[in-house]
N, C-alpha and C positions, 0 to 999 in steps of 0.2 A: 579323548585326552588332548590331540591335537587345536582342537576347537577350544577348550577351555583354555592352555596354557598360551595359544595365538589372542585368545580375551586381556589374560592376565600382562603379556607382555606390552599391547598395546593401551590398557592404562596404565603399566608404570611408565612407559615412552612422555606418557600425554602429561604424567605429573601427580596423577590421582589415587598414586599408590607408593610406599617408599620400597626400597628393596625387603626391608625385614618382612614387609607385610605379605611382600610375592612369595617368599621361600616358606610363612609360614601356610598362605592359602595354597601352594603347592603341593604342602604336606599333609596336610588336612583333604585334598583331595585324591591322595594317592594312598591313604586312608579304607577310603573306599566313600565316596561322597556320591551314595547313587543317586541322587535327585537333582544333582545338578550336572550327569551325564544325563540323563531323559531328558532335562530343560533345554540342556544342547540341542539332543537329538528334535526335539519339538522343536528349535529354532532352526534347523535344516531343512524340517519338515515344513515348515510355516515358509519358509525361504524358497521352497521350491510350489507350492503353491502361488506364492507370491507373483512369481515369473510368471505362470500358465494362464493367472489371472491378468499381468500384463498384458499377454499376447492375446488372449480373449478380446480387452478392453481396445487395444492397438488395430482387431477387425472390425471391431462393434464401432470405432472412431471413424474408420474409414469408409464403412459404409455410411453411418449418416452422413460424413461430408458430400459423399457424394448425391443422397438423397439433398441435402442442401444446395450445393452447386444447382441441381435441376430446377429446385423450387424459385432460386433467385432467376434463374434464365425464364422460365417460365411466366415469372411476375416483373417482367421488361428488365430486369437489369444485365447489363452487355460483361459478360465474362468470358465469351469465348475467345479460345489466344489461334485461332485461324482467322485468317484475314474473310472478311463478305462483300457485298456489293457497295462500294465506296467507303466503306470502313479496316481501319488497321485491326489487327488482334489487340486481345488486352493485353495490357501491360504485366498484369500480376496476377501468380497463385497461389495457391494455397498449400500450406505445409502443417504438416499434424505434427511435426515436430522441430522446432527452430534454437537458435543459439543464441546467444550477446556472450563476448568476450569469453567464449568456452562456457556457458554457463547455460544449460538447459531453461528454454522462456516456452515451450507449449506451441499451442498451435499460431502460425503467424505468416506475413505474406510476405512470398521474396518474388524477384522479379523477374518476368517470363524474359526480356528480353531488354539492350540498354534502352534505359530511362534518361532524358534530358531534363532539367532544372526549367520546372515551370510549366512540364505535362500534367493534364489531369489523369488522376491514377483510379479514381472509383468515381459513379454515378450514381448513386441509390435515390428512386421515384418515394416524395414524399410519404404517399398511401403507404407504405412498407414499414415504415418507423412507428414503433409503442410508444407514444403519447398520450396525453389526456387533456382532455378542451375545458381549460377554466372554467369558461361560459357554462357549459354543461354542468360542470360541478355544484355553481352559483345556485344553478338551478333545481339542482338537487337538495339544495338547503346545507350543503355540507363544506363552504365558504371558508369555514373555518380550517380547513386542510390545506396543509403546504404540498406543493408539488410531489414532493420523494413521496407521502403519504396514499395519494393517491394514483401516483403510477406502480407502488405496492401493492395495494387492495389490485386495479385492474390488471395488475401480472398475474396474482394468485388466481383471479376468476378467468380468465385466459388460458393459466394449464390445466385450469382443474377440470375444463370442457374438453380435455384431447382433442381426438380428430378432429370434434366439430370446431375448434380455432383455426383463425387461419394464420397463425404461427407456431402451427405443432412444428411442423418440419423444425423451425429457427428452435424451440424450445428444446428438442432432443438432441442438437451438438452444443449447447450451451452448458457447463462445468457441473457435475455430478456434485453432489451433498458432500461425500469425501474426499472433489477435489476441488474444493474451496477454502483455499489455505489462510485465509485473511488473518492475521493478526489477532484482533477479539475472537474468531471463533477456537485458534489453538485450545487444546486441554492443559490441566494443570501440570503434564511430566513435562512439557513442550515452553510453558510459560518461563516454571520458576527460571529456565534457562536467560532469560530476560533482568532479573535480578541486579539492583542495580541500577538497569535503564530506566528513566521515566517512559520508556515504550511499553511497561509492566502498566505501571496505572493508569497510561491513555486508553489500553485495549480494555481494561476492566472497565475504564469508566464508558466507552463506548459501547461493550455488552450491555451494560445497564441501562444507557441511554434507550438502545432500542427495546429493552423490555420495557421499560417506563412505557415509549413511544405505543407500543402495541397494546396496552393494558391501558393505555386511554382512550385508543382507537375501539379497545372491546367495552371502557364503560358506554362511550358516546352512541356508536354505530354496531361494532358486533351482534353485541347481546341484546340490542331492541330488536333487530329482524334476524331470529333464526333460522328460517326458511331461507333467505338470500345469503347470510352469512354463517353456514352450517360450524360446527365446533371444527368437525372432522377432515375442513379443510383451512377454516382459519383459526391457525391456533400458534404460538408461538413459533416453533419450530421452523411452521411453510412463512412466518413474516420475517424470519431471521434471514432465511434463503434467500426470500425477494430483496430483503433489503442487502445483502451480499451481490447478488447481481446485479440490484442498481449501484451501490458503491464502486466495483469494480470495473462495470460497464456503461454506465449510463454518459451520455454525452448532452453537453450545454450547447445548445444550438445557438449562437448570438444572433444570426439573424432573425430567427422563428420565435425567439426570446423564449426558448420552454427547454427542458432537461427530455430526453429519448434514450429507448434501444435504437440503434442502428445496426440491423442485422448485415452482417460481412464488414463493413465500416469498422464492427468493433472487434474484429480478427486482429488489427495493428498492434503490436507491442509498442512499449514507452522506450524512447531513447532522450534523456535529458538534452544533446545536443543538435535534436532536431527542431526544425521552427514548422514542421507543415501542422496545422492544423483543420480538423473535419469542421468543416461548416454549409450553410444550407447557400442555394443564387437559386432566385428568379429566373426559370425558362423563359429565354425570347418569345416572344407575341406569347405566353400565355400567361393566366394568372397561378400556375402550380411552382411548385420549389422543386429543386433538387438539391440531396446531398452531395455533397463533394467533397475532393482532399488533392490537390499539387504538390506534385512533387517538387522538395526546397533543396534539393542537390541533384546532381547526375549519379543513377545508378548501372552498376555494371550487371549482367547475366546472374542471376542466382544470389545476388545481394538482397538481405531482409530489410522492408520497406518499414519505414518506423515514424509514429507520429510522436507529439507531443503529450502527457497527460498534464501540464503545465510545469513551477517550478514547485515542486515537491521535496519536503525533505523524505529522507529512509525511512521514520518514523510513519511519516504518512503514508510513503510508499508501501510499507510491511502490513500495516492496520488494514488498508483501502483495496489492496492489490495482491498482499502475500508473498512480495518478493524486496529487494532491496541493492543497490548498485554503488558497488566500494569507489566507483571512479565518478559520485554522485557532486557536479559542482553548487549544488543548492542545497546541500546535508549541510544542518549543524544541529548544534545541541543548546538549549535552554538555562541563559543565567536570571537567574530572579535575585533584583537587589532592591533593598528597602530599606527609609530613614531608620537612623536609631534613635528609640524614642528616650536614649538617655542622653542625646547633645538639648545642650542647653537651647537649643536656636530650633525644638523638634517642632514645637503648636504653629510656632510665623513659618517655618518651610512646609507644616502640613497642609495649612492654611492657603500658603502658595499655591503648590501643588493642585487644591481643590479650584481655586480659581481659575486655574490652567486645566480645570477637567481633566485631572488624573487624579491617580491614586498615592499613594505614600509607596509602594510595591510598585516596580516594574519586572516584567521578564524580557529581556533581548535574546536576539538569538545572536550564536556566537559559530560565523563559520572558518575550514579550515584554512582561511589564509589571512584573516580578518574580524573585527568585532565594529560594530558600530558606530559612528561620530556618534550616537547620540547617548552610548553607555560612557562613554567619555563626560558628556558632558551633564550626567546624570551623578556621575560619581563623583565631579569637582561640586555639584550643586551639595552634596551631603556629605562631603567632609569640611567644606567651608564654616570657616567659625569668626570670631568677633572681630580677632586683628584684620581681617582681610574684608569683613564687611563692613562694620562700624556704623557710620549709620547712612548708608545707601542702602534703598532699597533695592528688593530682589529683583525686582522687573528691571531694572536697571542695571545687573550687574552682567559680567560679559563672564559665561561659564566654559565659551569654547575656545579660551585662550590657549594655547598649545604652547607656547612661548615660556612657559614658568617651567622648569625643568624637574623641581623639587617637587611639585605639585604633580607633574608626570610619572616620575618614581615611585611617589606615594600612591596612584593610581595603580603603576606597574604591580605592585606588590599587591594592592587588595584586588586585581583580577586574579593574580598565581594562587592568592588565599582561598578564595571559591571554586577553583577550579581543582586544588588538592583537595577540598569537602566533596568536591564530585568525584571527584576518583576514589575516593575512601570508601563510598557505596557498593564499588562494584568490588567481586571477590577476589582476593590476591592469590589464593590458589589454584586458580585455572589460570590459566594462560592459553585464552582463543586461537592466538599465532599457532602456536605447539598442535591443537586439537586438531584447528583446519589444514593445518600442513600435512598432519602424520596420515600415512596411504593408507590407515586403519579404520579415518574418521568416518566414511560408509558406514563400518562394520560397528560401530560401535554407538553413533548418535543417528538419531532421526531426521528426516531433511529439514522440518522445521527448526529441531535444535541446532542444528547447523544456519539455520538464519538468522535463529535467536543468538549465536555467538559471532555470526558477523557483522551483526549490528551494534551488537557490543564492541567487537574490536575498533567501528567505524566512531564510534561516539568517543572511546578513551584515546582513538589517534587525534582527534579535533580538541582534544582539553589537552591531552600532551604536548599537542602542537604549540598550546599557548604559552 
């Protein structure tokens, strides 16, 4: 009874219930509503498995790292934090469980001891990194494959040899099936939470992309060599995984010019206001590469070392990665404006337009402190009409005068006008703030729907702001 009326009182808190509806679901359980005491109880029950299976997972974690940490030492890479025979200890360890601004981020490296601005903080020997050699591909007649494509197939044939790879070890701390939270793979109770956002139909459209992507790879390659390409390890599922792994983890090497795993490299969490980035340098006198990553601040004793995953919005962050960051200074949201094809002046500005290699449609992004000179000057170009242009041509006319004040205004107002149609999308009867605030929200939403509402609140404060 406790269990159920602590439910009931933290949806009417959150807004999702009026008072009449609690006293009458109150009553109706005091009734005698035995089925939804057993759901309770099943929810206790499921709750305290839940825990056991944590702490399972939290020694099964542990020990691989540590089978990890040996594989790396083993295969020349320097992590020991004791000093040896003219060398300092490393700098950074490893942590199975890290934070950003109170916010639970997974496993990630804080620092063994202080860091100065401009140390090298990792060394990874290029033999160590999952790549795949063009050349070889060419050769294979399979030319036609873009990289992600083909460091997918060779990830799948990689785990599906166990032992005999020599990246078991790396494959077994790398994110389990159900903890690969990315965005497209949520279920639909986790989605609809999304509602709203255009973050709903990027992720749908990005599931489909990759089944597209694999049900070409099965007419081309799959299903002519079954013997190489057995069903029972390539099949949708294991190409959704790989392609999760590489979206989440994969790293653009600029110098190597090719996409990689970098095993421990890719332990680093994202922090938007960090500038180090992982890239490959030429070992003195030889012809091999190393990975590497400097440190772009001074760090203190037990500070989380954190790279860059570039400028990302939430959107991409949540889709790519599965997480998302409210103090995010490259989040914005998506205005799409297009001619109206009922001004009299629509065929000479579409015409325009095409000459200028665009289209009649543009989308801008629109972030929270700021929208673009060039939605400015995109929106003087389509509301302009005969008194102002007469008969100067368009290439000729000056669209980013700022100077016109009236013209300003009348811009002022059809930004606030698209930005009230975006807000009109999202539900008026939740209120995010309320959900994430109330000490109930644990108990009541799932983590994803809890990301799925902060990304919502993040996109209505960036259109509010306008």
């Amino acid at each position: 009874k406790f269990e159920f009326f602590f439910m009931i009182n933290s949806l009417l808190h959150c807004g999702f219930l009026e008072k009449n509806q609690n006293l009458k679901i109150g009553r109706n359980f005091l009734i005698g509503n035995k089925k939804k005491i057993k759901s309770f109880k099943k929810f206790s029950i499921n709750n305290l498995k839940n825990n056991l299976e944590f702490k399972k997972n939290s020694n099964q974690d542990t020990d691989a790292k540590d089978k990890f940490l040996s594989w790396l030492s083993y295969n020349n890479v320097y992590i020991f934090n004791k000093s040896t025979w003219g060398r300092a200890p490393h700098q950074c360890f490893v942590s199975n469980e890290t934070t950003d601004e109170g916010e639970p981020c997974g496993r990630g490296l804080l620092a063994f001891k202080k860091i100065q601005q401009g140390e090298k903080l990792i060394e990874i020997p290029e033999n160590l990194i999952l790549s795949v050699d063009r050349d070889q591909i060419k050769n294979e007649g399979n030319d036609f494959l873009n990289e992600y494509d083909s460091l997918g197939i060779f990830l799948i044939q990689q785990m599906a040899m166990g032992d005999k790879s020599k990246w078991k070890i790396y494959f077994d701390i790398l994110p389990r099936e159900e903890d690969l939270n990315l965005g497209f793979r949520w279920n639909l109770n986790d989605i609809v939470f999304l509602r709203g956002s255009k973050t709903l139909n990027a992720s749908l459209y990005l599931k489909e992309k990759i089944k597209i992507q694999f049900l070409r790879l099965e007419k081309t390659i799959f299903s002519k060599n079954r013997l190489k390409y057995p069903v029972s390890i390539f099949n949708l599922a294991q190409w959704e995984w790989a392609l999760s792994i590489l979206l989440s983890r994969a790293i653009f090497l600029q110098n190597l010019k090719k996409v990689s795993l970098v095993p421990y490299a890719d332990f680093m969490n994202h922090n938007p206001f960090s500038t180090s980035y992982i890239n490959s340098k030429k070992i003195s006198f030889s012809k091999n590469h190393e990975i590497v990553m400097y440190a772009d601040k001074d760090y203190n004793k037990f500070d989380q070392i954190f790279t860059t995953y570039g400028q990302k919005t939430n959107l991409e962050l949540l889709l790519l990665y599965g997480f998302i960051l409210e103090r995010n200074p490259f989040d914005s949201i998506e205005l799409r404006i297009s001619l109206s094809d009922k001004d009299s002046f629509f065929e000479k500005k579409k015409q325009f337009m095409i000459e200028c290699e665009k289209t009649s449609e543009i989308t801008f992004p629109i972030f929270y402190y700021k929208y673009p000179k060039e939605l400015y000057e995109f929106l003087r170009f389509c509301i302009s009409n005969q008194e102002e242009l007469g008969s100067t041509d368009l290439s000729d006319f000056n669209f980013n005068d700022e100077n016109n004040y009236e013209i300003e205004k009348i811009i002022r107002k059809l930004v606030l006008f698209s930005c009230e149609k975006l807000l009109k999308n999202y539900s008026k009867k939740v209120s995010e703030e309320k959900i994430l605030n109330s000490l109930n929200s644990n108990f009541l939403i799932s983590k994803n729907q809890k990301m799925a509402l902060k990304q919502s609140k993040c996109e209505k404060k960036i259109i509010q702001r306008l």
